[in-house]
N, C-alpha and C positions, 0 to 999 in steps of 0.2 A: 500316750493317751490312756485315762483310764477307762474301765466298764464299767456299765451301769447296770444294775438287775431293781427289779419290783419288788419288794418284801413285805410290804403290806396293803391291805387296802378294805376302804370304808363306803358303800353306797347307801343312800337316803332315795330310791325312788319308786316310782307308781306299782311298781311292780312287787316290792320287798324293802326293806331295812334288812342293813348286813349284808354281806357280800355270799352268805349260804342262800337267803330268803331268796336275793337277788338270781343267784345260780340258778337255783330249784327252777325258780319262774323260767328263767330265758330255754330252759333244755325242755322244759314241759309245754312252750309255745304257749303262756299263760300271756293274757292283755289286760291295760291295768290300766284301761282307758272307761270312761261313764260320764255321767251324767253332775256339771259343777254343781260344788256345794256351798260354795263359801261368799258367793252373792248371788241376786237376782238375774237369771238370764233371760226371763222372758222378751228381750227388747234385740236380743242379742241373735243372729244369724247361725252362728254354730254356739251349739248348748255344751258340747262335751269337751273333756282333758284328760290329763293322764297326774291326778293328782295325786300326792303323799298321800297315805290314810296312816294312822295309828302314831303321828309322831308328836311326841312329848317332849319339847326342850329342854324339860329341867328332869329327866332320864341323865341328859350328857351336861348341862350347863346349869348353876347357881339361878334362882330365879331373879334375885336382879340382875346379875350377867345379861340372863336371855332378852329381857324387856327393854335393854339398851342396843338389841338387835334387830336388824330387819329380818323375814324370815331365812332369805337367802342366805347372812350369814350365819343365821344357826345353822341352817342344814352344813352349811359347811364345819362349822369345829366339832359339831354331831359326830359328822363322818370321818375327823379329823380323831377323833376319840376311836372311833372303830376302827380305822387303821394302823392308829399304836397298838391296840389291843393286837389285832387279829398277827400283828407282825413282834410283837411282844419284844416291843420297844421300851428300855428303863432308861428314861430319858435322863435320869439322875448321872451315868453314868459315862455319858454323852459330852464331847465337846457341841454344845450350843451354839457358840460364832460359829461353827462351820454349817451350821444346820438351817436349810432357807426354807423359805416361805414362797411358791408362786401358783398362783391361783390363779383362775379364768373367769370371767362374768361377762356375760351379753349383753345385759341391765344393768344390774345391781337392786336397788331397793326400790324398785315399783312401788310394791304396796305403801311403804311409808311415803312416799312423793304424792300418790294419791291422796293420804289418808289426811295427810298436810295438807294438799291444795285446798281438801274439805274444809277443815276448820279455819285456814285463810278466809274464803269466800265468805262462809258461815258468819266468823266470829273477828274477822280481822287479823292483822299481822300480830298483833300480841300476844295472839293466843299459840300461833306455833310453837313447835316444841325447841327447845336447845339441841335437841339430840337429832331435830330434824337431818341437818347434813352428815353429821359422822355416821347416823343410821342409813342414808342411803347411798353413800357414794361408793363405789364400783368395786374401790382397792378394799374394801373395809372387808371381806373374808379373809383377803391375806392376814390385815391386820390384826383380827381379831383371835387369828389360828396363830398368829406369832406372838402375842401376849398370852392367850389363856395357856401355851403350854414353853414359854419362857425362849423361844426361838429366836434365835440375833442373827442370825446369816441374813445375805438379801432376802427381805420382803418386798414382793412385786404383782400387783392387779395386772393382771392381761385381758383388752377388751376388743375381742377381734370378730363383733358378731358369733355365730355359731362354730367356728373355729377355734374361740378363746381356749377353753382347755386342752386341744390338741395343743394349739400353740406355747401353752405353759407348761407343760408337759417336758415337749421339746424344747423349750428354753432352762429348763431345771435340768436335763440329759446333758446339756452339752454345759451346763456351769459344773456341774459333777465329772465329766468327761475330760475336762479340761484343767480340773486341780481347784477348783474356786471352792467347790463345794463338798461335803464327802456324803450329806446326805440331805434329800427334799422333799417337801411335803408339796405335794401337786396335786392338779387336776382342774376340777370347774366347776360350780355351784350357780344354781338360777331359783328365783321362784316369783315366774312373773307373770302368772295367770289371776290375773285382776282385771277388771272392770273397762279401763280404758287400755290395756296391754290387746285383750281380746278384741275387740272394737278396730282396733289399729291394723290388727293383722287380720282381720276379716274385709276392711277396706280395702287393703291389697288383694282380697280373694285367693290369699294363702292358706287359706285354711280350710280341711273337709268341712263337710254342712252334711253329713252322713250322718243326721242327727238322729235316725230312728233303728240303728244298727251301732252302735257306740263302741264294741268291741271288734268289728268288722273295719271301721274306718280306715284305720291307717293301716294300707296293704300297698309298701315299695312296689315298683317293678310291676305291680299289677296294670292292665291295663284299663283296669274302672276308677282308679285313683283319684282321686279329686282335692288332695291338698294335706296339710301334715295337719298332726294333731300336737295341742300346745300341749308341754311334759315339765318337771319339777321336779329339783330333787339336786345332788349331789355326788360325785362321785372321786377320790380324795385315794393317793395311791403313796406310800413313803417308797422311795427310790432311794438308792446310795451305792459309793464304790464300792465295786466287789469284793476286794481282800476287806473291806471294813464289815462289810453284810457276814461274809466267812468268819471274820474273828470272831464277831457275836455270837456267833451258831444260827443264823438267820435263815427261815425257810424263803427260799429262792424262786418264787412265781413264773418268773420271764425277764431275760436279759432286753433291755433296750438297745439296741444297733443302729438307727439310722433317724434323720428326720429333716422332712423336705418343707419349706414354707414359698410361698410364689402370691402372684396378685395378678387378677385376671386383667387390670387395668381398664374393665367394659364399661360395668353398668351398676348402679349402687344396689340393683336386688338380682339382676337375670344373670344366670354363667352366661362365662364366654363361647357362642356355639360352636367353637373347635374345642373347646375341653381341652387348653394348650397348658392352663394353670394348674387346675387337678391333674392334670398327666405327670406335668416335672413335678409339684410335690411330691409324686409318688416315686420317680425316675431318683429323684434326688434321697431320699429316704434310703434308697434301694444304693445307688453310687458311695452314702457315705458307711453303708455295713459291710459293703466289698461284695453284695449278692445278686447274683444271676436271677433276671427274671423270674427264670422257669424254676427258683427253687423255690417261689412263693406258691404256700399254698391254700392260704385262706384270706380274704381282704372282707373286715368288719366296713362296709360303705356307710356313706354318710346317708343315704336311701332315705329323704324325708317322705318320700309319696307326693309328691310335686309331679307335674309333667315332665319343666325342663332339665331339674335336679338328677332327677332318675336316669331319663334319657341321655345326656350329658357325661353322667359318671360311669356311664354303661359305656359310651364312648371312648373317655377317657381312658379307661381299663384295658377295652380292644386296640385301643390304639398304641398304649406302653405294651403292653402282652404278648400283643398280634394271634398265634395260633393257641399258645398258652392259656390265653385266655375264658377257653373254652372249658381247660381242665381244671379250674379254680373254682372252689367254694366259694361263693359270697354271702351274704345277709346283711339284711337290716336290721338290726335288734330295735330301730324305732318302731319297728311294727306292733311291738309288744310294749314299750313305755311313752312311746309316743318322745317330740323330740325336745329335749331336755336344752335347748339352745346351747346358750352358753357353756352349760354341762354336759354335755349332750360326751363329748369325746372324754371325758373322764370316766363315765359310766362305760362307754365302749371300749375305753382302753383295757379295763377290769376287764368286761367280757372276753375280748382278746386274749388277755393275759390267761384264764380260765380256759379259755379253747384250746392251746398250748401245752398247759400242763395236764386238764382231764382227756384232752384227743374227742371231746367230741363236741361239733359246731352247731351252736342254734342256730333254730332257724327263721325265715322271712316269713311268719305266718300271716294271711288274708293272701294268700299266692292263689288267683282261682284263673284269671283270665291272662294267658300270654298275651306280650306287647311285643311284636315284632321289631320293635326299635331296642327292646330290653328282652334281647335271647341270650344272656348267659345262664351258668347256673346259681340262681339266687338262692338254693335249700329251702327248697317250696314246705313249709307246713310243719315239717319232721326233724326235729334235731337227728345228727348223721355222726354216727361214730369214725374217727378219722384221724391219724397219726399227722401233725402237723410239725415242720421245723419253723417255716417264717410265715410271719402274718404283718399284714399291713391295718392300720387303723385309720381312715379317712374322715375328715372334717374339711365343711366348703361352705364361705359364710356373705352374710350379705357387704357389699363395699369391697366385693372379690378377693377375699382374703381364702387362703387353700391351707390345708398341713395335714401332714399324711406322716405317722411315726411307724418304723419298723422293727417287731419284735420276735426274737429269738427264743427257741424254746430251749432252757437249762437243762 
């Protein structure tokens, strides 16, 4: 079997561009959550997200390129650019069959699916676009990250709810692992805070309405939580076998070791109230790196700020753990980007990978009020300077999809 190591990586979210801007924020317990800009909310129950600010697609992509994109796939080959860069990848140099493409999306192209229905209704079927479907359909950041930078290995959408880029992740580890691939462009892209996205998931009563504290809102683990905040953005990791990272001279992030995937089998939005699925995700993660519990010692959670989400994963945790569990770092880094769905585990894997190599863990900020059902330690407030070997990376999505990757510090 081969290893897998991190060598590069590119994030697009609320909180920064770049995987420094991105850093900066998460250790300085920065929120990157306000007030939407990009339509009318007055009708709308919860006002606030954790949008992009400052991002220019024709920075990273051709302007017709871009305009043949929905947003979610820019943020993705955006960030797909930032992570050649930052891993100082000469792609020229590169066998390209070997090199895959797997992505995650929760959506895919919202905004174009809306912006199409409009002029449907408006103006009739003639008038939609040609580009309507290749612009919004799911697989299309794989696609588009495997053409704009000449990529032939498998190209693969994974749409597993907010799981999707844990999922792709660990499906890119174990194709590299196993001889298929020697190197992959991974993770998860979303950008699906629009109009009727928000509406949807405000009917569910998923969403905070802490409309008049915007940066307070989303506080995992706390016990005044009242629902996640929607987040966007992209988070895009190059991975590849190790003797091939070594031959290039490739700086080396975090080895990938394990990766658990399970199905709660319940309920299409609630966990399962034994937390049976997110346990072995993480059990299984943990079984395929050959590592003992008690060697883990940070777990980036899926922490949307949901009641049962939190509670649940708190469960979950105590329950693979047992007394261990007590001695564990956790956090949410949604607290601070709000949750990025579909992306949501690409951007956390980054963080992860960061926590590893610099030793020290962000933290779960808006931590004010203990929840006796959520007694671990979540890194209330303070990023915690901390020597870590393994950390686990959790994703738990709706139609009970779990995956939990486990990574080793180089």
């Amino acid at each position: 079997m081969k290893r897998v190591v991190i060598t590069g990586m590119g994030a697009i979210t609320p909180i920064g561009i770049g995987k420094e801007s991105f850093w900066d924020s998460l250790i300085q317990g920065k929120s990157g959550i306000g007030y939407i800009t990009r339509f009318d909310i007055d009708k709308h129950e919860t006002k606030i997200a954790g949008e992009v600010k400052d991002f220019n697609p024709q920075d990273f992509i051709d302007k017709k390129s871009s305009r043949r994109m929905d947003r979610f796939a820019q943020y993705a080959v955006a960030a797909t650019h930032l992570a050649i860069n930052d891993g100082n990848i000469a792609l020229r140099n590169l066998n390209k069959e070997r090199i895959g493409t797997i992505i995650g999306s929760g959506i895919g192209g919202m905004e174009t699916f809306e912006v199409e229905k409009e002029k449907y209704m408006e103006k009739g079927p003639d008038r939609v676009s040609p580009l309507f479907i290749p612009m919004m359909i799911s697989n299309m950041a794989a696609g588009q990250i495997s053409m704009a930078f000449g990529l032939k290995g498998a190209s693969i959408g994974i749409t597993t709810a907010c799981a999707s880029a844990t999922n792709a992740i660990g499906e890119a580890f174990r194709m590299i692992k196993f001889g298929i691939l020697d190197m992959a462009v991974t993770g998860g892209t979303e950008s699906s805070i629009t109009p009727l996205s928000l509406a949807g998931f405000s009917s569910m009563k998923a969403l905070s309405t802490r409309n008049d504290e915007p940066k307070k809102a989303s506080r995992p683990f706390d016990k005044g939580r009242d629902g996640f905040i929607m987040g966007e953005g992209a988070g895009i990791l190059v991975i590849e076998e190790l003797e091939h990272a070594i031959k290039r001279g490739a700086t080396i992030y975090a080895e990938i070791t394990g990766y658990g995937a399970t199905s709660d089998a319940f309920h299409i939005t609630q966990p399962d109230p034994e937390a049976i699925g997110a346990r072995n995700a993480m059990k299984f993660s943990l079984e395929e790196g050959n590592v003992d519990y008690k060697e883990v010692g940070y777990i980036n959670a899926h922490g949307t700020s949901t009641y049962f989400n939190d509670k649940l994963e708190t469960h979950a945790i105590k329950d693979l753990f047992k007394e261990h569990a007590y001695d564990l770092n956790i956090s949410s880094t949604k607290s601070m980007t709000g949750h990025l769905l579909g992306a949501a585990g690409g951007v956390e894997a980054i963080a992860t990978a960061l926590t590893l190599k610099q030793g020290i863990i962000p933290p779960t900020i808006n931590y004010e009020i203990p929840d006796e059902e959520c007694d671990l330690n979540y890194t209330p407030n303070k990023a915690v300077k901390k020597d870590i070997k393994y950390a686990l990376s959790n994703s738990l999505g709706f139609g009970g999809h779990n995956a939990s990757i486990l990574l080793k510090k180089y």
